[in-house]
Each structure stands twice: as structure tokens, then as C-alpha cells.
C-alpha positions as CSV (number, residue, x, y, z in Angstrom):
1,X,-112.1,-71.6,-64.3
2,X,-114.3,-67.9,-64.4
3,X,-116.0,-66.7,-67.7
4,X,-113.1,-64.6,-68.9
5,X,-114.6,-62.3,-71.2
6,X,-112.9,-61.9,-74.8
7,X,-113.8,-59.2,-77.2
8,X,-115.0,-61.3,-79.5
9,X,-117.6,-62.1,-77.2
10,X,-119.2,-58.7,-77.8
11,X,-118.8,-58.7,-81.5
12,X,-121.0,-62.2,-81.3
13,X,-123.5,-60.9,-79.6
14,X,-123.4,-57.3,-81.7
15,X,-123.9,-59.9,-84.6
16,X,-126.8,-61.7,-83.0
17,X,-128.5,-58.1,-82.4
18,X,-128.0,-56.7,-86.0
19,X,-129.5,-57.3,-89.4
20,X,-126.8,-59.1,-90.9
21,X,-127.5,-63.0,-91.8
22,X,-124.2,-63.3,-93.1
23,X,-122.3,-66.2,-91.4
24,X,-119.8,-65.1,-88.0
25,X,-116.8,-67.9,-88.4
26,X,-114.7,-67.5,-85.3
27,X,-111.1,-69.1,-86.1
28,X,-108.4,-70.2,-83.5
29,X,-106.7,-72.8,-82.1
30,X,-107.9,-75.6,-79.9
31,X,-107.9,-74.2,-76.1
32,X,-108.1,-70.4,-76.8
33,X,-111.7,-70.5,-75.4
34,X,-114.0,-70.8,-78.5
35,X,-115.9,-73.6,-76.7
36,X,-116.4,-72.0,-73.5
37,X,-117.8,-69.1,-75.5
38,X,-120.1,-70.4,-77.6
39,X,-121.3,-72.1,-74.1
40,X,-121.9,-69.1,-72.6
41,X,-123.7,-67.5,-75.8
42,X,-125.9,-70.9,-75.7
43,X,-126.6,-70.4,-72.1
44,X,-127.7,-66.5,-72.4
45,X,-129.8,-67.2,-75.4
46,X,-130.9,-70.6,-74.5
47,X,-130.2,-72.5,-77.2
48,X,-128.2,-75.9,-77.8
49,X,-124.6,-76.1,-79.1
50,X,-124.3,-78.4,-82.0
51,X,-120.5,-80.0,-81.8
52,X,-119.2,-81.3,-85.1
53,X,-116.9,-83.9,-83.4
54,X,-119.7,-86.1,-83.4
55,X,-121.1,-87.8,-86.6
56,X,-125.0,-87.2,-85.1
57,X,-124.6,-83.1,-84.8
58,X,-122.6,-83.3,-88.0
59,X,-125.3,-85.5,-90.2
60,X,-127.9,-83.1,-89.3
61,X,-126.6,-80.6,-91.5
62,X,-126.0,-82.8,-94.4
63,X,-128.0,-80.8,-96.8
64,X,-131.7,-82.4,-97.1
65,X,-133.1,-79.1,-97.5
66,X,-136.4,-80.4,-95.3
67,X,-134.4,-81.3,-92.3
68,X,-132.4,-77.9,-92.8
69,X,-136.1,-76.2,-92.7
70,X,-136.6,-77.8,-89.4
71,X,-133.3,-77.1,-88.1
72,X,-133.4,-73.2,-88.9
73,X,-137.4,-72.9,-87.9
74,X,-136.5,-74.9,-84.4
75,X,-133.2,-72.7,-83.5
76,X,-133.3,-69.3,-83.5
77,X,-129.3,-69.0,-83.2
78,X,-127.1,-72.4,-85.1
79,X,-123.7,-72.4,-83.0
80,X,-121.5,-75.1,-84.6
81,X,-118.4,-76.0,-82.6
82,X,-115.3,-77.8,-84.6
83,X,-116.9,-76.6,-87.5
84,X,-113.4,-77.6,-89.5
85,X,-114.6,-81.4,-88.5
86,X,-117.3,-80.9,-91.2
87,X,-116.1,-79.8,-94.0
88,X,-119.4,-81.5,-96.2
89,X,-122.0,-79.1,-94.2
90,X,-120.7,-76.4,-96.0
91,X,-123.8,-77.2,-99.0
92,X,-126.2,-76.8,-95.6
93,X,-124.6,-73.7,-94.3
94,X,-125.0,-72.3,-97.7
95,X,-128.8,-73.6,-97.5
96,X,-129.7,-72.3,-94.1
97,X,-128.0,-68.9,-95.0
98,X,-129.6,-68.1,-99.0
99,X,-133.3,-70.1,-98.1
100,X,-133.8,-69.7,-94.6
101,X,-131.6,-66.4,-93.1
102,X,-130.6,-68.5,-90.1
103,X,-128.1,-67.0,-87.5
104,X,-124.8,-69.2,-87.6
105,X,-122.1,-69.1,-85.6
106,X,-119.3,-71.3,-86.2
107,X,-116.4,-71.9,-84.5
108,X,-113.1,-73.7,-85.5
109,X,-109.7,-74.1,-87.1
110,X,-109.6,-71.7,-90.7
111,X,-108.7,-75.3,-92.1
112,X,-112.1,-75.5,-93.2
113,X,-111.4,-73.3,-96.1
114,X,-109.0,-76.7,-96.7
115,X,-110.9,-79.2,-96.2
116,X,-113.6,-78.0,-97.7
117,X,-112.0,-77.3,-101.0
118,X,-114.4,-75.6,-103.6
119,X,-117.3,-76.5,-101.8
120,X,-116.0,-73.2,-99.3
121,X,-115.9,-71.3,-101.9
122,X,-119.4,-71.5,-102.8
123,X,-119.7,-69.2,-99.0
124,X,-117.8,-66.2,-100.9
125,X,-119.7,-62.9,-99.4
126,X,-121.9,-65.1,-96.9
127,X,-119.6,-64.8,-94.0
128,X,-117.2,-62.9,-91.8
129,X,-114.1,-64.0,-89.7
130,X,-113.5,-63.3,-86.6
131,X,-110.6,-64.7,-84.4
132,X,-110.8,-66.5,-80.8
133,X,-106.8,-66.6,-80.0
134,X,-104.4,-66.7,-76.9
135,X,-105.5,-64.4,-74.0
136,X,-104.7,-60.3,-74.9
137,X,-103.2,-57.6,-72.4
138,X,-106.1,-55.7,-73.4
139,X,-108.8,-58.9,-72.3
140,X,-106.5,-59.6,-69.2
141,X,-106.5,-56.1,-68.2
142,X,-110.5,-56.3,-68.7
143,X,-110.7,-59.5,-67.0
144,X,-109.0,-58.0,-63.7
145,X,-111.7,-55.7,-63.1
146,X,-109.4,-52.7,-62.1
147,X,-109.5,-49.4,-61.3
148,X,-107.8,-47.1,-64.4
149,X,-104.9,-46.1,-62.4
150,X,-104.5,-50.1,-61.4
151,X,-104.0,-51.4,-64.8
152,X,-100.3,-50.9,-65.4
153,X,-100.2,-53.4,-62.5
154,X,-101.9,-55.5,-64.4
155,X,-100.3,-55.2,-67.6
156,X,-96.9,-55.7,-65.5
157,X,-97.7,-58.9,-64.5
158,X,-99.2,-60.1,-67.8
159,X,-95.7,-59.6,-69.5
160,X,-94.2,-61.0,-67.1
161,X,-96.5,-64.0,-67.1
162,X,-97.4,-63.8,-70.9
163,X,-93.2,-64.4,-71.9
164,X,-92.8,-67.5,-69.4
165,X,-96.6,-69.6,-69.2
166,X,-98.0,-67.6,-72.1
167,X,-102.0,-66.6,-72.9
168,X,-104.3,-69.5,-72.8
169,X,-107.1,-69.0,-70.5
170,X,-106.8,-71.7,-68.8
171,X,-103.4,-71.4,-67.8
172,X,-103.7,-67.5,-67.2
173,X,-107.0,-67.7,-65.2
174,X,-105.9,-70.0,-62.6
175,X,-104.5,-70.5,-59.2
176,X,-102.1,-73.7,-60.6
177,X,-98.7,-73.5,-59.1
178,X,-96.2,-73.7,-61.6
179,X,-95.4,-77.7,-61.8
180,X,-99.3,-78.0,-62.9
181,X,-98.9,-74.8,-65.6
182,X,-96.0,-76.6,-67.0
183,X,-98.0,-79.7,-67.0
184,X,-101.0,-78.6,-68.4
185,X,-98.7,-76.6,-71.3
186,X,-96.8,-79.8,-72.6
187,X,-100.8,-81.7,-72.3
188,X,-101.8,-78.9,-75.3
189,X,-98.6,-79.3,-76.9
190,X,-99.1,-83.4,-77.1
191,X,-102.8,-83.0,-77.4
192,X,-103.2,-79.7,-79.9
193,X,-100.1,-78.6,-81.7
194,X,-98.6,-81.7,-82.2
195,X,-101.5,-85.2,-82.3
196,X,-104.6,-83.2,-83.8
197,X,-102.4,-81.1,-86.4
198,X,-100.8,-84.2,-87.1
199,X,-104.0,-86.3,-87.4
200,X,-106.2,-83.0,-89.5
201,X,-103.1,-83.2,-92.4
202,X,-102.5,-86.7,-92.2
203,X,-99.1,-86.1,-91.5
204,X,-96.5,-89.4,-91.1
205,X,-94.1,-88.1,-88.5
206,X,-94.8,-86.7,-84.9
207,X,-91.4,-86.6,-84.5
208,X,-90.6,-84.4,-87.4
209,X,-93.3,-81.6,-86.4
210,X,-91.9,-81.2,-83.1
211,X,-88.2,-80.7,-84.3
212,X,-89.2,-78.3,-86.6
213,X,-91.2,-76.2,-83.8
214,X,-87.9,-76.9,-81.8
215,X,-85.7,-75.4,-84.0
216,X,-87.7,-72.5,-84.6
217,X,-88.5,-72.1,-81.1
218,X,-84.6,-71.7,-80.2
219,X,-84.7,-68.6,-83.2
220,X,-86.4,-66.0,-81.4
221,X,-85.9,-62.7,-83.3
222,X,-83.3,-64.0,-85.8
223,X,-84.7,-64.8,-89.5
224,X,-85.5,-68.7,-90.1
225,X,-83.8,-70.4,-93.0
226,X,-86.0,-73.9,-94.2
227,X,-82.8,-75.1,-95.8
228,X,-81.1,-74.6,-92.6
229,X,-83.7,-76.3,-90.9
230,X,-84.3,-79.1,-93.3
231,X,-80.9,-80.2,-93.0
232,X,-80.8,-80.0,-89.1
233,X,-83.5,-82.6,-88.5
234,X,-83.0,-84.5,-91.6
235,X,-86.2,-83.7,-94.1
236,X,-86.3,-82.1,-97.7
237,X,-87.2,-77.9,-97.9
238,X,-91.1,-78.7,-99.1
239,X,-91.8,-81.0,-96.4
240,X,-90.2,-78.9,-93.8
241,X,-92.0,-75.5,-96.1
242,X,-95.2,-77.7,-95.5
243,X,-95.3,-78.2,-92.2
244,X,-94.4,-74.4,-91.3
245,X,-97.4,-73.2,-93.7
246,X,-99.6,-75.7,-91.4
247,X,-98.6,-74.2,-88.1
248,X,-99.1,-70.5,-89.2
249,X,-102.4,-71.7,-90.9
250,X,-103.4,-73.6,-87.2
251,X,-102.2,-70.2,-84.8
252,X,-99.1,-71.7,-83.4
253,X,-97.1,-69.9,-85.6
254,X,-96.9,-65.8,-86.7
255,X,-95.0,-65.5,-90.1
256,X,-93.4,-62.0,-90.4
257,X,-92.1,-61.4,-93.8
258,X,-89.5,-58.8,-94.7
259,X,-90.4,-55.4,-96.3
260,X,-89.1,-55.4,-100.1
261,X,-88.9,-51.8,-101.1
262,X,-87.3,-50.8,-104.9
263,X,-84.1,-49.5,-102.6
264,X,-81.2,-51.8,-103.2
265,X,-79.8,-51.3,-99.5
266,X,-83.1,-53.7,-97.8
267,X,-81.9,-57.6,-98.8
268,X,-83.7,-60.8,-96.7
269,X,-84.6,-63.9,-98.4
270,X,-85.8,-65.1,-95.0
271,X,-88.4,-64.3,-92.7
272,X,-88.9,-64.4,-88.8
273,X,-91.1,-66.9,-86.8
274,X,-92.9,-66.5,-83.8
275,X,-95.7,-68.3,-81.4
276,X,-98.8,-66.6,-80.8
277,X,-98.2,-68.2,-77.2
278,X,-95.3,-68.8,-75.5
279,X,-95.8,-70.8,-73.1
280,X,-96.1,-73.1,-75.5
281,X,-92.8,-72.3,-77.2
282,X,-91.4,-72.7,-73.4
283,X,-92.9,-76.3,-73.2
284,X,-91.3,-77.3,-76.6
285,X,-87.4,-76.0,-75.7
286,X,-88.2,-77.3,-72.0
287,X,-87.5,-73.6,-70.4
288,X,-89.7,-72.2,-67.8
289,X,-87.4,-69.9,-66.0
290,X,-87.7,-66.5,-64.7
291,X,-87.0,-63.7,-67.1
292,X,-83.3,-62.3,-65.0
293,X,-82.1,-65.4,-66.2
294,X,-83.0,-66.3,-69.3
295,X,-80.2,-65.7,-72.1
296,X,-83.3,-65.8,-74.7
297,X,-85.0,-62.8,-72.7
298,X,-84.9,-60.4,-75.8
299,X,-86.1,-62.5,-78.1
300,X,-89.0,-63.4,-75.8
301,X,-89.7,-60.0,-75.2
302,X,-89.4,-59.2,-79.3
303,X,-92.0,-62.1,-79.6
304,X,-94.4,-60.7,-76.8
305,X,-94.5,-57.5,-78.5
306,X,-95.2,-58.9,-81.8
307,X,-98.0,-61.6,-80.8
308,X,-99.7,-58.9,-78.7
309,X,-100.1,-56.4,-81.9
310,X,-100.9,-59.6,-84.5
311,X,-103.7,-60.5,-81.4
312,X,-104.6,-56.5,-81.9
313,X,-104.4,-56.6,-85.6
314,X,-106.9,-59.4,-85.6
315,X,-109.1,-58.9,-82.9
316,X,-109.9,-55.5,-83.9
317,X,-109.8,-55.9,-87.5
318,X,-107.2,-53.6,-88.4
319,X,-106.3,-52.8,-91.8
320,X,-102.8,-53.0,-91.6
321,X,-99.7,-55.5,-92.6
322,X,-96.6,-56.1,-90.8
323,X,-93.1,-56.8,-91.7
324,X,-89.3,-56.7,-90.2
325,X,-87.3,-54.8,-91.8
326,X,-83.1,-55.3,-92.4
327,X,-80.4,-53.2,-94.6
328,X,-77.1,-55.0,-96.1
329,X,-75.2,-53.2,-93.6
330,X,-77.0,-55.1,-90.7
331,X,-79.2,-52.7,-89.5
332,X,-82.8,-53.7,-88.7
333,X,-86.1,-52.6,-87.4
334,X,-87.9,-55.1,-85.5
335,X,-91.4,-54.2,-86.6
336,X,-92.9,-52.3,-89.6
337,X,-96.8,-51.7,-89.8
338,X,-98.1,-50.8,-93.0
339,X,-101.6,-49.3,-92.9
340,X,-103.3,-49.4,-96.4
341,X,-102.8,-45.8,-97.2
342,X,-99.2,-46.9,-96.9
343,X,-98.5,-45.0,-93.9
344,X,-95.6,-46.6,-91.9
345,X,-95.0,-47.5,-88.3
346,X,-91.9,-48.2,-87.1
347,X,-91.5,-50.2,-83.4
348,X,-88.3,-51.0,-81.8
349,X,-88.5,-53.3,-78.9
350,X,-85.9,-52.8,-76.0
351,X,-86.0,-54.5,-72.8
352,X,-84.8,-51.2,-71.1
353,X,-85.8,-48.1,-72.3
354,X,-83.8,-46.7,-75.3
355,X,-83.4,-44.2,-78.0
356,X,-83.9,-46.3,-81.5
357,X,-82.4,-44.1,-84.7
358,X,-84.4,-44.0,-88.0
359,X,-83.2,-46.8,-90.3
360,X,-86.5,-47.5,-92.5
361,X,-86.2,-45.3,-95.9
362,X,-89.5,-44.4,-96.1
363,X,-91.8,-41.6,-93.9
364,X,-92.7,-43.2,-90.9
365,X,-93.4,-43.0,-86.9
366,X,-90.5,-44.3,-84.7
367,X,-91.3,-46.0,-81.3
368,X,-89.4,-47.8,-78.8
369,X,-91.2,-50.5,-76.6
370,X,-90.3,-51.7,-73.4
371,X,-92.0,-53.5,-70.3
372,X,-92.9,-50.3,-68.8
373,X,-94.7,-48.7,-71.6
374,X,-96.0,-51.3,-73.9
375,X,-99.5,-51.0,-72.9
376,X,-99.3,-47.1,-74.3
377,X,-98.8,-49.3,-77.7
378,X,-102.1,-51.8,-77.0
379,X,-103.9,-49.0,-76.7
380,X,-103.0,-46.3,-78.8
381,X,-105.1,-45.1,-81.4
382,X,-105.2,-47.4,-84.9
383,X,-103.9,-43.9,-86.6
384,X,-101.5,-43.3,-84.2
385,X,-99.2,-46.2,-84.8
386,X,-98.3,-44.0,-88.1
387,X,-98.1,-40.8,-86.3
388,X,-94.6,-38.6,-87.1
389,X,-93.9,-36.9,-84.3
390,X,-91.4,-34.8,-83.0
391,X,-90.7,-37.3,-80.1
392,X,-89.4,-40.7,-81.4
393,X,-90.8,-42.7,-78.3
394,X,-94.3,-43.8,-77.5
């Protein structure tokens, strides 16, 4: 599989070229390419990639202040992969950042923050968080190498591929047919969202996490009720509460939360759920057809939409929350962006183009997205999103 290159890549090596000492934690899920980027930053700076899965690499930064002197003096850039594996190194990290201003990247699942308890804590104002997730449009687009007037090409067949195999690189950036995509798919299902979730929270029933990503798999667009599920595959509301928290926590899942204003006219108790990737959510309800005949193919399309902005929101750092939005009388928005000036965005996603009406209370921008101008939303301008304008479309 070729290098593809994620912006976070440049970020890392922005933060290798500045002045900063703070630490960079990149966060994502197994598969999303952390490892093959800190490989590549290893190889361009020559320099060794310490992997916390092993006891040796962890046990060198156990905190004997000495050895921590020879680690920082030896390496002129610490990457850590797994970091989460290691939650007792934070006391060294903490060491090589206040005594010795080593460079430290780390990369790994946010569950440090976890595992390490209030040993993490002692970090506060050493470090900054970046995100390694599912493969973008915008890093797919860059990836393809195209001409400016070929990249709505590209961005076609990225929707089209992103709703039914999904974003991870090694499923994207290949020449597998489809009966090895498929395969490879259900491997990270068994392998990442299911066994090593299962193993990091010590959880008692395999079973039970995949029923629960079942069930919210086969809700696409529609708000999730825990007691509903609870009582479907037979568990109490905390544990089924618990294992949801652990999925959004791990980047399988992307809570959206209703928008509460004072106006007695918005009501949800629920919220909506949906996969940063979907070809994962394809493996788990068994579904890899094409998009003309899919009866789901609106809620896949609402997901896409929503997973590409959260990958924006993150990967560019962008100040801004995002909710659904629904009235008593039924009538909904799909996606509400709330900058922290509390200017509002309002997105509507159709899978053929449409007019959307106003139905959020407060001043806001109205678009509609569909297939054939999505990428206008990608890459749209961060104070654009809350534009009002005259025109209700992108």
C-alpha cells in the first residue's frame, strides 16, 4: 500500500520545525494509519520508533530520571506508538517534557486520558491533540494527484466508495476486489472494534458489543433510544449507556446531540449515532450493495455528510459544535454547526438536489447537500459555513 499523505502529517512535521516542546498526541483508532505515519516521520528524520505494545519500549520510559536523560540526549525526536498501552509512562513524559524539552510524539487511542487516571492530568498545558482518523475527501482528493478541474471526479467516486467500503487507508488505497475489501473490513471489525475494545475495558461480553453496534447500525439518521436498545438485546440502560460512551470515546462512533434552545417548540431526549467509517457499519449489518439499491441509501448518505465534516472539524481544528435539530411538529434539520461566536449553520442533506425551508429559530445559513456538490461544503471557508445569504444552497 503507497504512503498516502494525511494532513496531519504536515502538522507533525510543522511541530518538529517549531519552538514548541509541548507534547503532539495524535488520537484515532487502530488502522486509520497512525503507525504508518509515524514510520514515515522515523524514516525522514532517522530516528527509531518506540512501540508501547512491548514491555521493553514501554519499561524504558518508566521514570528513572537517568535513563530518561539518556533517552532524550540519544533521540532527538521520541515517537511512541500505542501510547494508550502505557498509561504508567505518563510520570516520564512529564520528565522528558519539564527537565529535558524532548520532542514527543505520541500516537494512540485518547483512552490514555483513562487509563492513566490522575497521573494524565499531571500533562495539563504540556500537550496538544491532534487526530489520525478514517481517510477524508479532502486527503483522498490530495492523494489522487489531480488536476483542479479533475477533482470532482475524484470526490465522485470517494462518495460513492466512502458510503459502501468506507475510509480506511488500506481498504481505500488498494486494488482488492470486493470479496477481499469485505474481508479485510469484518478482520478490523473482529480484530479492532470488537476483541481490542473488548480487551482495553475488560468488558465480559463480545456478543453484547456487537448487538449494540448492530442495532445502532440499522438507525441511520433516526435518533437512538438506550432503553429501546437495552431491551432489544437483553442488557440494563448503564451497561448498554457504557458501552456506547466507549465506542464514541474509541472513533467508531459520532454522538450528535440535539440543540436545546429556551423555545418550547425543539423537544429530543435522544440523540443520533453514526460511524466515522462505514464500511465498517456495512460489515456489522452484513450489507455491501450498491447505492441504487440500498433502501438505507439516505441514511448512508446523512452519515457520509456528517463523518466527513466531524473528520473536518477535527482535522482542522475548528472551533465549532454540532447538533440535529427537531421541533414537536416533526420538523428537523439534519445538521446544526455552532461556531463559538454562536453563529449558526444549517445543512440539509438530500440525495438529489432540493430546496430545504428554514425550520431552526435562530439566525442562521441554510444549505442543502447532495452528491454533486458536497465537496463545495469540504472546502468552503470555516466562516462560510455561517454565512446568510440570499441563496439558501451551497
Amino acid at each position: 500500500m503507497s504512503m498516502i499523505k494525511r494532513i496531519i502529517e504536515g502538522e507533525a512535521e510543522n511541530y518538529l520545525a517549531g519552538k514548541t516542546t509541548k507534547i503532539l498526541f495524535i488520537w484515532g483508532p487502530r488502522r486509520s494509519g497512525k503507525t504508518i505515519l509515524l514510520g514515515e516521520i522515523a524514516r525522514r528524520h532517522g530516528v527509531r520508533v518506540f512501540n508501547f505494545d512491548l514491555l521493553s519500549d514501554r519499561e524504558k520510559f518508566a521514570g528513572d530520571k537517568t535513563q530518561l536523560e539518556k533517552l532524550a540526549r540519544e533521540e532527538k525526536i521520541i515517537l511512541i506508538d500505542e501510547v494508550q498501552n502505557g498509561p504508567e509512562a505518563t510520570v516520564g513524559l512529564k520528565i522528558l517534557h519539564d527537565l529535558f524539552g524532548a520532542k514527543i510524539i505520541a500516537t494512540g487511542s485518547s483512552e490514555l486520558r483513562q487509563k492513566g487516571s490522575g497521573e494524565f492530568d499531571s500533562l495539563a498545558g504540556r500537550f496538544m491533540e491532534r487526530y489520525c482518523l478514517p481517510l477524508s475527501a479532502a486527503e483522498a482528493v490530495t492523494a489522487a494527484g489531480r488536476k483542479s478541474y479533475e477533482e470532482k471526479q475524484v470526490y465522485k467516486r470517494f462518495q460513492e466508495a466512502g458510503q459502501i467500503f468506507g475510509g480506511y487507508p488500506e481498504v481505500y488505497d488498494t486494488n482488492l476486489d470486493e470479496k477481499s475489501k469485505i474481508e479485510l473490513l469484518k478482520n478490523i471489525v473482529e480484530t479492532y472494534v470488537l476483541k481490542d475494545v473488548v480487551n482495553i475495558y475488560e468488558l465480559k461480553n463480545v456478543k453484547l458489543a456487537r448487538d449494540i453496534l448492530i442495532k445502532i447500525g440499522l438507525q441511520l439518521g433516526s435518533e437512538v433510544s438506550i432503553r429501546e436498545i437495552a431491551g432489544t438485546v437483553s442488557a440494563s440502560v448503564p451497561t448498554v449507556a457504557s458501552y456506547i460512551e466507549i465506542y464514541i470515546k474509541n472513533y467508531v462512533l459520532i454522538s450528535l446531540p440535539s440543540f436545546k434552545t429556551n423555545l418550547r417548540r425543539a423537544v429530543s431526549e435522544n440523540r443520533k449515532l453514526y460511524f466515522y467509517d462505514l464500511g465498517i457499519r456495512n460489515a456489522l449489518v452484513e450489507d455491501f450493495r450498491g447505492l441504487e439499491l440500498r433502501p438505507d441509501r439516505g441514511g448512508l448518505w446523512e452519515n457520509f455528510v456528517i463523518a466527513e465534516m466531524e473528520k473536518r472539524r477535527r482535522n482542522e481544528n475548528m472551533l465549532m459544535n454540532m447538533y440535529f435539530y427537531r421541533e414537536y411538529g416533526g420538523r428537523e434539520v439534519d445538521l446544526v454547526l455552532e461556531d463559538y461566536h454562536k453563529n449558526y449553520g444549517c445543512i440539509e442533506m438530500k440525495r438529489k438536489g432540493a430546496a430545504a425551508r428554514p425550520v431552526f429559530p435562530l439566525e442562521h445559513s441554510l444549505k442543502v447537500v447532495n452528491p454533486d456538490n458536497y465537496q463545495e461544503l469540504l472546502a468552503a471557508k470555516e466562516q462560510d459555513l455561517f454565512r446568510v445569504a440570499e441563496d439558501r444552497g451551497i
